[in-house]
C-alpha positions, -999 to +999 in steps of 0.1 A: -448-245-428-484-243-444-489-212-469-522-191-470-547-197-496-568-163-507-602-166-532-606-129-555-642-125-562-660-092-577-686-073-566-698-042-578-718-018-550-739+016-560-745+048-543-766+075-551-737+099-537-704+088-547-679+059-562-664+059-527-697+051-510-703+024-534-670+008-527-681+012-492-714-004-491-698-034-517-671-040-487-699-040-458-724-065-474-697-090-486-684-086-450-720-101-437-714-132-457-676-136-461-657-136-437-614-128-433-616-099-460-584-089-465-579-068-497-600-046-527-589-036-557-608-009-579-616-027-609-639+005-626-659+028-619-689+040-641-723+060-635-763+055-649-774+084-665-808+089-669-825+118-681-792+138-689-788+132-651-768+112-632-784+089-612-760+064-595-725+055-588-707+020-596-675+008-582-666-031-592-641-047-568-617-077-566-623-091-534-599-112-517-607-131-485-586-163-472-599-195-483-610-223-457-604-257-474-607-290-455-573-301-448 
């Protein structure tokens, strides 16, 4: 009985409006490209300041999606 075989990579995806949109738009544009997503972690979350302002959001992710090798 074959196992599963999962890859981690990280991303990291910004919002102007929050650390929960960012994780959001990370997950929908690795989705265009990778498929089989199955899992993200929170790795950290941070912000730009710039001015004395805040003005962006960072989330970085571990990614997991299942790995297609030739078998």
């Amino acid at each position: 009985m074959p196992g599963s075989v999962y890859k981690i990579v990280e991303i990291i995806g910004t919002s102007t409006e929050s650390w929960e949109d960012a994780a959001k738009v990370a997950v929908e544009r690795a989705g265009q490209s990778l498929r089989d997503l199955r899992v993200a972690e929170v790795v950290a979350n941070d912000i730009v300041i710039e001015n004395g302002s805040i003005t962006a959001f960072r989330t970085k992710l571990k990614l997991s999606f299942k790995y297609e090798g030739g078998e």
